[in-house]
N, C-alpha and C positions, 0 to 999 in steps of 0.2 A: 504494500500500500504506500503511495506516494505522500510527501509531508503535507501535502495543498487537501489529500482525501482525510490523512488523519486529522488537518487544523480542520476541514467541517465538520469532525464526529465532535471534534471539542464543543465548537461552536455551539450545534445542537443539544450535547449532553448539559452543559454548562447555562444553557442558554432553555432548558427543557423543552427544546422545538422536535418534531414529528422524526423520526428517519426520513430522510431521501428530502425533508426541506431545504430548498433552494438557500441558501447564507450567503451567496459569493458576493452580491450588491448589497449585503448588509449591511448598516450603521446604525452607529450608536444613538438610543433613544429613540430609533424610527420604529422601533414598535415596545410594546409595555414590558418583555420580558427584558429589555435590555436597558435598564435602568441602573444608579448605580453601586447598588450592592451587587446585583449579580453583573458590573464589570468586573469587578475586584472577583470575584469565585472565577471568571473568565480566563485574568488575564493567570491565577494561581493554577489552573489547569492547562494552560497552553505551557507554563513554567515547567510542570510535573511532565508534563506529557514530551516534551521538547527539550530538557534536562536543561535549560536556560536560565536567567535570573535577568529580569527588563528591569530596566533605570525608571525611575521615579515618571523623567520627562517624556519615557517612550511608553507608559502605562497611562498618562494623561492623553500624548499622541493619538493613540489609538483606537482609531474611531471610525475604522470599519473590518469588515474580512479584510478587504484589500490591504489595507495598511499592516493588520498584524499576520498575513502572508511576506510582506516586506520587512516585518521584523525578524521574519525568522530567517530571512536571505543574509538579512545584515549580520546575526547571530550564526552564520553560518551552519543551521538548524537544517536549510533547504538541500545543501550539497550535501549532506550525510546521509539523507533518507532516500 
């Protein structure tokens, strides 16, 4: 499984959204489940899941799929998987 299939099971589990929901054009607060308590359970599970540790600035950042697909490029997260 590629790092882009794993960050959307995050997404979803994290996020309690259906299997097979669309997350790719997600952002932050565009719908109720992404509020933010559960960014913070989010960003702790793409951590775990991704053996990473995001800065302060880049858990603020973070405010869509897209963007925390590009943290995990920058984390070098994407070439290992």
């Amino acid at each position: 499984m590629g790092h882009l299939d794993r960050l959307r099971g995050v997404f979803r589990a994290a996020l309690s959204l259906p299997d097979g929901a669309d997350v790719d054009e997600l952002e932050y607060r565009a719908i109720p489940q992404w509020d933010s308590l559960a960014h913070m359970a989010l960003v702790a599970a793409i951590e775990d899941e991704f053996d990473i540790m995001l800065e302060t600035d880049e858990i603020i950042d973070m405010s869509s799929f897209a963007q925390a697909a590009r943290l995990l490029e920058k984390h070098g997260a994407g070439a290992a998987f």
